[in-house]
C-alpha positions as CSV (number, residue, x, y, z in Angstrom):
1,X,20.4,67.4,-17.0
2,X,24.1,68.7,-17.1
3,X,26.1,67.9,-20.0
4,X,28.8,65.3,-18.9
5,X,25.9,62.6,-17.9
6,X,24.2,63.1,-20.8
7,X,27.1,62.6,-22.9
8,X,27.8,59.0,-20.9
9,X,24.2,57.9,-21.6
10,X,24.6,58.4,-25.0
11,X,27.8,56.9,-25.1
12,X,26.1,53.7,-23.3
13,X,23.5,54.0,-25.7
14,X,25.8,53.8,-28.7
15,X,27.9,50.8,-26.7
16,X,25.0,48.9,-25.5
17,X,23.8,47.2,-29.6
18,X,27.1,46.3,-29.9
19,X,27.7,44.5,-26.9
20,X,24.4,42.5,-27.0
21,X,25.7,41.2,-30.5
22,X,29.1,40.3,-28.5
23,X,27.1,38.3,-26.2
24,X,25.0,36.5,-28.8
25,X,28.2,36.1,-30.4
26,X,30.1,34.3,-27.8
27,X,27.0,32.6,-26.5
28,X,27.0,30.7,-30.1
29,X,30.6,30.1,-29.6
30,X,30.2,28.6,-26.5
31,X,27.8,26.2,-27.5
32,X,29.7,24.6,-30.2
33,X,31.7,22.6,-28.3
34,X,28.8,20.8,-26.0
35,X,30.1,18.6,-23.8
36,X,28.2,15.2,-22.4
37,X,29.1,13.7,-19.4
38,X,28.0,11.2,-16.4
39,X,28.9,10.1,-12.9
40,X,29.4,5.9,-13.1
41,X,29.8,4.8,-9.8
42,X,32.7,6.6,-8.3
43,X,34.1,8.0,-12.0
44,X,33.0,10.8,-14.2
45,X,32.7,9.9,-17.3
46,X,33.2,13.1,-20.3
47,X,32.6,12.7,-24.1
48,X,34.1,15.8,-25.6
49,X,33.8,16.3,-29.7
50,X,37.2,16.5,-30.5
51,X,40.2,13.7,-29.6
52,X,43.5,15.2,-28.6
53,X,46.2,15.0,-25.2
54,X,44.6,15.9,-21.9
55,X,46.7,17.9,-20.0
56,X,44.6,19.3,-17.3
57,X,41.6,17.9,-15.0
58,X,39.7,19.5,-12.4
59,X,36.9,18.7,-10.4
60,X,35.5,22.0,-8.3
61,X,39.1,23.0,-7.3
62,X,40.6,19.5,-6.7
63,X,43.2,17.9,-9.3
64,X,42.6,14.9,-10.4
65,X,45.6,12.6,-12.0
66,X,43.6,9.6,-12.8
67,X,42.4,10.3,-16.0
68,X,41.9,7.7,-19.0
69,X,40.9,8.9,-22.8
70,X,40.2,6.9,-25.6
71,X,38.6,7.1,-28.9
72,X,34.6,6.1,-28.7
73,X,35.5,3.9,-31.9
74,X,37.4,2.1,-29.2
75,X,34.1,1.4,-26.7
76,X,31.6,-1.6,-27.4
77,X,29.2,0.5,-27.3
78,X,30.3,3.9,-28.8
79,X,27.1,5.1,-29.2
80,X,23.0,4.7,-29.0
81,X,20.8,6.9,-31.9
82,X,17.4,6.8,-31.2
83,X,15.5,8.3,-34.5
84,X,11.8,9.5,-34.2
85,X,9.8,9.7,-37.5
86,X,6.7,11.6,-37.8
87,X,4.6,9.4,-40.1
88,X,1.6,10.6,-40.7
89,X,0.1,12.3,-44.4
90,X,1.0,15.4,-43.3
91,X,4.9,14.8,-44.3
92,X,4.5,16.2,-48.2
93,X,5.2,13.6,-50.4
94,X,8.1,15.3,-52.1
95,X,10.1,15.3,-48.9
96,X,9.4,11.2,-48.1
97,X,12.4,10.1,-50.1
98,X,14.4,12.7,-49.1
99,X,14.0,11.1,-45.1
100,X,14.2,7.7,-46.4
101,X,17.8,8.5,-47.9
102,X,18.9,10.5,-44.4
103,X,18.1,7.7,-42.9
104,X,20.2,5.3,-45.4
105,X,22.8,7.9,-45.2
106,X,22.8,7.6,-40.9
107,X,23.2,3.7,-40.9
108,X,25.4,3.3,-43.8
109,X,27.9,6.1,-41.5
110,X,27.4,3.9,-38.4
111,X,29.9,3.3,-36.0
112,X,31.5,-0.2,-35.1
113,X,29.6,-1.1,-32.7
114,X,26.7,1.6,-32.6
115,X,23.3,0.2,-31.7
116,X,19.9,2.2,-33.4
117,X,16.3,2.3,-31.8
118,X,13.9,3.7,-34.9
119,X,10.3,4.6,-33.8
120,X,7.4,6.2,-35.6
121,X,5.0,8.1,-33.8
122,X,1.4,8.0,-34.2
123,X,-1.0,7.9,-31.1
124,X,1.7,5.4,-29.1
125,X,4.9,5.0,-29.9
126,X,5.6,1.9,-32.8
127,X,9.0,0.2,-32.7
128,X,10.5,-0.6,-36.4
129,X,13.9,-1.8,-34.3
130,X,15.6,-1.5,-30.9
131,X,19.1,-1.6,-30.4
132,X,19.9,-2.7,-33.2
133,X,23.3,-2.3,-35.4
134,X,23.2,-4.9,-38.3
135,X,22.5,-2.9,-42.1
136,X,20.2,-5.0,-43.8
137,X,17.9,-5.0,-40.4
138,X,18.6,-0.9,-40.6
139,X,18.1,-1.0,-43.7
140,X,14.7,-3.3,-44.0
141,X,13.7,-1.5,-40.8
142,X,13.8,2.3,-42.7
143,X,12.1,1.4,-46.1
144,X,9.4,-0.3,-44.4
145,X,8.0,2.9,-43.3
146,X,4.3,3.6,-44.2
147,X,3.2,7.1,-43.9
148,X,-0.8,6.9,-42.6
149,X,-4.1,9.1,-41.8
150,X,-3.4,9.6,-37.9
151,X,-3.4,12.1,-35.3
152,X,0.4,12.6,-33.9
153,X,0.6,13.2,-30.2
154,X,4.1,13.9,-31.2
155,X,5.1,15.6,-27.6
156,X,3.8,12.8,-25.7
157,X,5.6,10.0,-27.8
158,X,9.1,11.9,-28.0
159,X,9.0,12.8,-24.1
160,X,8.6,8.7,-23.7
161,X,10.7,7.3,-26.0
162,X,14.1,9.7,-24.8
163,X,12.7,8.9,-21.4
164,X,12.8,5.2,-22.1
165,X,16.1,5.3,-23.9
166,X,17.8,7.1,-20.9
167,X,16.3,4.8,-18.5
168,X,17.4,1.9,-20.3
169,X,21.3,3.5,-19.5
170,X,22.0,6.8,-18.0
171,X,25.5,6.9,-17.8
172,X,25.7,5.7,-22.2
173,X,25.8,8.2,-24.6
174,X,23.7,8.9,-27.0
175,X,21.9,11.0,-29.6
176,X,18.6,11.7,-30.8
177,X,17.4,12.7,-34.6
178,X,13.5,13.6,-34.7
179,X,12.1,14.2,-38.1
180,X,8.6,16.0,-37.6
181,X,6.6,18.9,-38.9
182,X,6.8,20.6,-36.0
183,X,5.8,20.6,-32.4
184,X,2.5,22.4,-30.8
185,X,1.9,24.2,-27.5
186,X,-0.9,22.0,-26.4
187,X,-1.2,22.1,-22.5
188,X,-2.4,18.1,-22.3
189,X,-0.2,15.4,-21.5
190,X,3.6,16.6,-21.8
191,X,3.7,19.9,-22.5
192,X,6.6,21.4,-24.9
193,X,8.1,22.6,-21.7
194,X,8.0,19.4,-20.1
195,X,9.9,18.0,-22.9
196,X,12.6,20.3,-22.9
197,X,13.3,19.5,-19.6
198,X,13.9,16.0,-19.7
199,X,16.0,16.8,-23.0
200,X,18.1,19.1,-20.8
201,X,18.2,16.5,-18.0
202,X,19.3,13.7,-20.4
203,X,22.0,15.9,-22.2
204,X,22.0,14.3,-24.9
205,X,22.3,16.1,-28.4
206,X,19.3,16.3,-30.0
207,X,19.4,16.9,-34.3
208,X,16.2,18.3,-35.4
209,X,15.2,17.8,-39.2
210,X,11.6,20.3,-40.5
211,X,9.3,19.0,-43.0
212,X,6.7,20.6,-45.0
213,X,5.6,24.2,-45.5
214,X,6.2,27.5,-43.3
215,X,3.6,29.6,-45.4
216,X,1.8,30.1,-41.7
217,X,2.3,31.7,-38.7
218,X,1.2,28.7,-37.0
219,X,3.5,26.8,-39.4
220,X,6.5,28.8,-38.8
221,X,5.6,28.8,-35.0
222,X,5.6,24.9,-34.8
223,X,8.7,24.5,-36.8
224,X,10.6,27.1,-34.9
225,X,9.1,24.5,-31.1
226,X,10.9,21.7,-33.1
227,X,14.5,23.4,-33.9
228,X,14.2,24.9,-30.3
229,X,14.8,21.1,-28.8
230,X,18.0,21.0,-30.6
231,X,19.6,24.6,-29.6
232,X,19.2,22.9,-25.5
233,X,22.1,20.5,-25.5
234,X,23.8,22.6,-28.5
235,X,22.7,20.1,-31.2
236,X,22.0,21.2,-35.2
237,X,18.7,21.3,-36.8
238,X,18.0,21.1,-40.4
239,X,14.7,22.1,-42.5
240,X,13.5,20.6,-46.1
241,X,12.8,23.8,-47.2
242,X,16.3,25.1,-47.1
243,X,18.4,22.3,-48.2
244,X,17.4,18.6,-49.5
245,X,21.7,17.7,-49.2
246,X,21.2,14.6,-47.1
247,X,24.7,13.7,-46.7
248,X,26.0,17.0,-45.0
249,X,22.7,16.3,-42.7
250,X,24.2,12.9,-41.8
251,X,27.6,14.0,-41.6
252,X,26.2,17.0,-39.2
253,X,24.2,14.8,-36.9
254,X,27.5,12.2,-37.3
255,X,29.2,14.8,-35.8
256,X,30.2,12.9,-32.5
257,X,31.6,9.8,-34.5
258,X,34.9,11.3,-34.1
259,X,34.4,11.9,-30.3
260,X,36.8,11.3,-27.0
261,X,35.6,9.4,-24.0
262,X,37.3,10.7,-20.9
263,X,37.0,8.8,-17.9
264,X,38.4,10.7,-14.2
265,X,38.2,8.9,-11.2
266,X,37.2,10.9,-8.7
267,X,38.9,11.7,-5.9
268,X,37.2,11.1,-2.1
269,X,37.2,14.9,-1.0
270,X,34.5,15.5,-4.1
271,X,32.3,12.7,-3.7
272,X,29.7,14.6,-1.1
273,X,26.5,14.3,-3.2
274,X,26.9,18.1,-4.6
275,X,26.9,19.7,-8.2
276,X,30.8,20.8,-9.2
277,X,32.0,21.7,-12.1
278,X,34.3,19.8,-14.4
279,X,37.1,20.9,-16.2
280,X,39.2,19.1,-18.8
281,X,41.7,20.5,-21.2
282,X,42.3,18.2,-24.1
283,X,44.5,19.4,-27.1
284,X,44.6,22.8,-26.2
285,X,40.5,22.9,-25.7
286,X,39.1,23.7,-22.4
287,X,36.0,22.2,-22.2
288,X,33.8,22.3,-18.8
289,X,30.3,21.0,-17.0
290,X,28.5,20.9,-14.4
291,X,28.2,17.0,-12.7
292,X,26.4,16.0,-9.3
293,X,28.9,13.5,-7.3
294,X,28.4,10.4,-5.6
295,X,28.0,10.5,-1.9
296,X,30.7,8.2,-1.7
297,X,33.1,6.5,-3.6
298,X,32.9,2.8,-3.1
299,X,35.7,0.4,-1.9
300,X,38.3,-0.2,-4.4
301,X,37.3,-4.1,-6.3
302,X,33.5,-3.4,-5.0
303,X,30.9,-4.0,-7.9
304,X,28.9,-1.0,-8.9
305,X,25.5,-0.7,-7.3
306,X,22.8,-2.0,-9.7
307,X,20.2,1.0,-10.4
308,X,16.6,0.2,-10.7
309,X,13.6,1.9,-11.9
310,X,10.6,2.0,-11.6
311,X,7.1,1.9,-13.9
312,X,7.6,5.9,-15.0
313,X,4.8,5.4,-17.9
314,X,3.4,8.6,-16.7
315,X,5.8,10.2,-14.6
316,X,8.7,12.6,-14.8
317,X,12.6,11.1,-14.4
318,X,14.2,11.8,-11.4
319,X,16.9,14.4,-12.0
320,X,20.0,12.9,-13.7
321,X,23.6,13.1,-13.3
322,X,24.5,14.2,-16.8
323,X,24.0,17.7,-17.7
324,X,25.0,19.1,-21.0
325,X,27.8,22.1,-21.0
326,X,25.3,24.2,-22.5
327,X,22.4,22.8,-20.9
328,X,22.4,26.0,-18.8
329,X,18.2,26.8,-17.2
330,X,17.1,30.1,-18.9
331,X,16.8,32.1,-15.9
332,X,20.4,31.7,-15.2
333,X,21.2,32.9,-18.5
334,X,19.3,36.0,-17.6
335,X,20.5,36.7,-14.9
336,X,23.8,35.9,-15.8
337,X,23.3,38.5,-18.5
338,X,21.2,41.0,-16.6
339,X,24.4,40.6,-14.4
340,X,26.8,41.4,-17.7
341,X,24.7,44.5,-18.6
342,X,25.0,46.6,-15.7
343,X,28.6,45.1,-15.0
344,X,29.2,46.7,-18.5
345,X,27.3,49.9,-17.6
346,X,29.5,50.3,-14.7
347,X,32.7,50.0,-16.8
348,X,31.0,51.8,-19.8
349,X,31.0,55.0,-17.0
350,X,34.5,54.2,-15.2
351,X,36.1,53.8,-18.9
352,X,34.9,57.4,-19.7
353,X,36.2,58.8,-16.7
354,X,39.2,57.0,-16.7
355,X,39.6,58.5,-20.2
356,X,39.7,61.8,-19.4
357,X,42.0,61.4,-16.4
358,X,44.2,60.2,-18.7
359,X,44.0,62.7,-20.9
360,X,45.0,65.3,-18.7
361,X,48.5,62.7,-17.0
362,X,49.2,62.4,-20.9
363,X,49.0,66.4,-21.3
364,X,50.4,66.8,-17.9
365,X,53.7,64.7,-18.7
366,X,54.1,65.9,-22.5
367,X,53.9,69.5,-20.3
368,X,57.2,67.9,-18.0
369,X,58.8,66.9,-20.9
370,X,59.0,70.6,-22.7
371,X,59.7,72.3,-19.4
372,X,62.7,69.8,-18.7
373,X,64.2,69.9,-22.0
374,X,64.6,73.3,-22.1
375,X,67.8,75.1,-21.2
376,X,67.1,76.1,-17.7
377,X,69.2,78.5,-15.7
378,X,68.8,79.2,-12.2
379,X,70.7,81.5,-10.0
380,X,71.9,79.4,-6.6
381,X,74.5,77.4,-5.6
382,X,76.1,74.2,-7.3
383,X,75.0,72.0,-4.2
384,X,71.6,73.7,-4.8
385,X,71.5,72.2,-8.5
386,X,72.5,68.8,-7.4
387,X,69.6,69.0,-5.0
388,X,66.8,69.9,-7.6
389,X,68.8,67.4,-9.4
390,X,67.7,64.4,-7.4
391,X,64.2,65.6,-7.1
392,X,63.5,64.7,-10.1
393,X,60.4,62.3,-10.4
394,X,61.2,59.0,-11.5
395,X,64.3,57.0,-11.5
396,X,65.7,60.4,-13.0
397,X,67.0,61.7,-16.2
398,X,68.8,59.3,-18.8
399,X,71.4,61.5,-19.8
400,X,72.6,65.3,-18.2
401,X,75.4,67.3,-19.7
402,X,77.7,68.0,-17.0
403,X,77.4,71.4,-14.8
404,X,78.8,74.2,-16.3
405,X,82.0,75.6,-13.6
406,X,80.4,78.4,-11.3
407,X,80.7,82.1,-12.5
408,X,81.2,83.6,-9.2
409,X,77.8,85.1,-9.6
410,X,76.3,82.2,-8.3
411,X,74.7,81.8,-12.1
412,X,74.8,78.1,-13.0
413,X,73.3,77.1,-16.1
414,X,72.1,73.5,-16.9
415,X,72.2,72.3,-20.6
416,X,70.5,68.8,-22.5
417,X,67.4,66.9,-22.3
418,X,67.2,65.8,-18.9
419,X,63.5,64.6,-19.7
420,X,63.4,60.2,-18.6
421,X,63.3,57.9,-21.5
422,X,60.5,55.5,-20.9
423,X,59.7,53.1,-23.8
424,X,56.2,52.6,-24.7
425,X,54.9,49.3,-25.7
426,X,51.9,48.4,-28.0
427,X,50.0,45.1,-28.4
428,X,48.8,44.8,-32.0
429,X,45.8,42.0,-32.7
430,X,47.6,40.7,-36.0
431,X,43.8,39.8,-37.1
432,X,42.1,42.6,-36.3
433,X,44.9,45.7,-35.7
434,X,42.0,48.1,-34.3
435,X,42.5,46.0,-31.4
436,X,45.4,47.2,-29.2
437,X,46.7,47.3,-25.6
438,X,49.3,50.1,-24.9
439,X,51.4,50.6,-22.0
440,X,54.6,52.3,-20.4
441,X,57.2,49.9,-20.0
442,X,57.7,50.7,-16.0
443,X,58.2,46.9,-14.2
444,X,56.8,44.1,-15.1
445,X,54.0,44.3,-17.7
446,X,51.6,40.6,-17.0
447,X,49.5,40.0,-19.9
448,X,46.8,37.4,-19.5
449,X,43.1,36.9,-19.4
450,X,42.4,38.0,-15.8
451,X,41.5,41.4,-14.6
452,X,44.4,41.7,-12.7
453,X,47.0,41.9,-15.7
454,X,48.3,45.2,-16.8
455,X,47.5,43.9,-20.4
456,X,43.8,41.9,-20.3
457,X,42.5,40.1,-23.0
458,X,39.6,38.7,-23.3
459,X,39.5,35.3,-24.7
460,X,38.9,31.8,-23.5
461,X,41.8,30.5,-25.3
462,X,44.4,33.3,-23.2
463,X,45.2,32.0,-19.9
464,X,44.8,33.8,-16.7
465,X,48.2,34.7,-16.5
466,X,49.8,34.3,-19.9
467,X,53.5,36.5,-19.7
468,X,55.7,38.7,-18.6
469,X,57.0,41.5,-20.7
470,X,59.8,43.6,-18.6
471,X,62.8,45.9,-19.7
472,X,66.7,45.3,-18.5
473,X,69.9,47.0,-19.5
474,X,67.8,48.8,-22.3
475,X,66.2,45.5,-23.7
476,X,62.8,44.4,-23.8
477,X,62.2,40.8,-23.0
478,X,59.0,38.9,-22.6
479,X,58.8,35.7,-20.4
480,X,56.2,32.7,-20.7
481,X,54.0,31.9,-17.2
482,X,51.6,29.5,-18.3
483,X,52.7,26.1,-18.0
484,X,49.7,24.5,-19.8
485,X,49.0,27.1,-22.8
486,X,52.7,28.6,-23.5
487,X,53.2,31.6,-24.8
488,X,55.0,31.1,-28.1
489,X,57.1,33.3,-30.7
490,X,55.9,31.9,-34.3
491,X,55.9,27.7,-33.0
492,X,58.9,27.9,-30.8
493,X,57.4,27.7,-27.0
494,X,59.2,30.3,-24.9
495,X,61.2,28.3,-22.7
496,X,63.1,30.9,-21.1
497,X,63.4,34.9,-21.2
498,X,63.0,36.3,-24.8
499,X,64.2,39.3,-26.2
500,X,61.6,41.4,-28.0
501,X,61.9,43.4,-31.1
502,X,59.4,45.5,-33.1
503,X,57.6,42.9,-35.0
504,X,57.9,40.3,-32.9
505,X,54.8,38.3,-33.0
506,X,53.8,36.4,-29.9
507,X,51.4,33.6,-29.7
508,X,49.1,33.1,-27.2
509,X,46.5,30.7,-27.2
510,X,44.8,31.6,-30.6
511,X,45.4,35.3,-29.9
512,X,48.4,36.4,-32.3
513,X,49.6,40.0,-31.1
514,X,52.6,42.3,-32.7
515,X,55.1,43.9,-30.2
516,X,55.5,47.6,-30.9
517,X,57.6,49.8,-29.0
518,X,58.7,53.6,-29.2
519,X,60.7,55.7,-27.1
């Protein structure tokens, strides 16, 4: 195998670990900041997890202007939490008080306004309350709980009870706490897969809290099925056996009390009975999802349809509207990052080449530079000078001594550093200064997130296009272009054309980068 591909498959090799931990990385990231939403007759409806000014909307590639945010603490209704207890022995009895005072903790943080549905599981489904938001019924509801000698078909009972609660409303939001000892792969009735489905379906978060031991393989198996419901729609799970601080489990699974309910009206041009994708920015946050339109909007003053169901004791849900940012089917995420990988490869390969081409310009030009500022003497005529003169590459020389008079041996002789002036200019990550973009100042230098900027950086919170850096009359100035993210210099927003200096730290998005120049 010759030598050069040999070297770029071990330099894949050595890029490849650290580029699958990127990946997990960002993947984490992105599912942080879930986002639940619904179509409601001819509006989409958005709850995003943090309140703030929305100052973008999109649906697909349309623009929408009719958009209304408020508060949930502002709705009737801000919330449903449906809680599912596993109550049989097998709960240790150590960890029994330890639910009862989650539970406290979760109704005494209640929302104006927020309704509960507890359940315990057994062979069916028991009821201790349904939609219910008064404390001392809450409260009477959670330390009633008796923990019996039963069989749990816990699979089974959670698939109906989130099926029930979704039925009940699709287009509210709500959560869903399940306290169990884990979940089994058992192939009868609904099946784990089954479950996860309609949990990805619903969208809505699901908080996962593990009881008892994990001494097992079997026990660690069926606790790892349980926290796996919550990492679908980007929820937090919680386990006994690592932490018994109930009230940062309450304020974790509280986490949406502080939420934003965004309501768009959709325009007519999207309402065709298709899957788009939403995008909001609120406060600075770009949050996106995917959402299946209405066929049609209805006629302004026209009273939503009434949705019915049917008897689906035993059935699956038809597919809903709501779908959960992160809610995204596994093969797409592999093929998504199958896609990733050999995009990656592909650079991994051009980046190499592209190194050593330029390499060679760098040693090529340093080579220009010597020869030109040498004293150079060349037997021809004066017009003849002027003429090699102007053939310079480039815009020419900055400076040139004048021509020395002719000797009447036709011997000129040219003296100074006729070599061009360029100013480079460096990008320093002020967090992380191993991170830097370089480039010669020739034009206009766009820096953004998008491939097609001379400077691209890669982060969500850069927008495609972010500025303009460009030299005139031997300054360097730098130049805003995004009108919803500005670029700024420390918090002033660049308004207009900025002159840079070395030092100059320019803020964009939540990327902080130092301006260095030379030359």
């Amino acid at each position: 195998m010759p030598l050069k591909i040999k070297r770029i498959i071990r330099s894949l090799l050595l890029v490849f670990p650290v580029f699958m931990i990127a990946v997990c990385l960002s993947l984490h990231g992105a599912a942080a900041s879930p986002v639940w939403a619904a179509a409601d007759g001819a509006n989409a409806v958005l709850y995003l997890p943090h309140s703030g000014e929305i100052t973008d909307c999109q649906v697909g590639t349309v623009s929408c202007s009719d958009v209304q945010a408020a508060p949930i603490s502002e709705s009737e209704t801000p919330v449903r939490t449906l809680i599912i207890l596993d109550n049989s022995l097998s709960i240790p009895k150590d960890q029994r008080p330890l639910i009862t005072q989650l539970l406290t903790n979760l109704i005494g943080n209640r929302m104006e306004g927020e309704q509960f549905t507890i359940v315990t599981i057994e062979d069916d489904i028991h009821y201790l309350c349904t939609n219910e938001s008064d404390y001392l019924a809450l409260s009477s509801a959670v330390n009633g709980i008796q923990y019996q000698n039963q069989d749990t078909q816990l699979t089974d009972n959670v698939y109906q009870a989130i099926q029930t609660l979704y039925q009940e409303s699709p287009t509210q939001f709500s959560r869903v706490v399940i306290v169990a000892d884990g979940v089994d792969d058992k192939e009868i009735g609904y099946t784990r897969a089954e479950l996860q489905e309609l949990i990805q379906t619903c969208g809505y978060p699901v908080y996962t809290v593990g009881c008892g031991p994990d001494n097992t393989d079997e026990r660690t198996a069926m606790l790892d099925n349980l926290f796996a419901l919550s990492r679908i729609t980007s929820g937090q799970s919680y386990y006994f056996g690592d932490t018994t601080d109930t009230y940062q489990m309450a304020q974790g699974i509280c986490e949406y009390n502080q939420a934003q309910r965004v309501t768009i009206r959709l325009p007519a041009e999207v309402c065709d009975g298709t899957v788009r994708g939403v995008k909001v920015v609120c406060g600075g946050e770009e949050y996106t999802t995917q959402l299946m339109m209405p066929f049609e909007s209805p006629q302004a003053g026209s009273a939503p349809e009434k949705k019915e169901y049917a008897d689906t004791e035993h059935t699956k849900p038809v597919p809903a509207q709501p779908m959960a940012a992160s809610g995204v089917p596994l093969w797409m995420v592999a093929a998504v990052g199958g896609g990733v990988i050999l995009v990656v490869g592909a650079a991994g390969i051009l980046l190499l080449f592209c190194r050593k081409r330029k390499k060679k310009a760098v040693q090529q030009e340093q080579k220009e530079e010597k020869k030109a500022s040498e004293v150079v003497e060349i037997r021809d005529t004066v017009p003849a000078i002027r003429h090699w003169y102007d053939d310079l590459p480039g815009d020419g020389p900055d400076e040139c001594t004048d021509f020395a008079a002719d000797t009447g041996e036709n011997t000129v002789q040219v003296f100074g550093n006729v070599s061009r002036r360029t100013k480079r200019l460096r990008l320093v990550n002020v967090k992380n200064e191993s991170l830097f973009y370089e480039v010669t100042l020739q034009g206009r230098i766009t820096v953004g997130r998008s491939a097609s900027c001379q400077i691209t950086i890669d982060n969500a919170s850069v927008s495609r296009t972010q500025c303009e850096i460009y030299q005139q009359d031997g300054q360097i100035y730098a130049v805003n272009r995004s009108q919803t993210n500005p670029t700024r210099i420390g918090r002033t927003v660049m308004d207009h054309p900025t002159p840079l200096k070395n030092g100059t730290v320019l803020t964009m998005g939540k990327v902080q980068m130092r301006v260095e120049m030379d030359g």
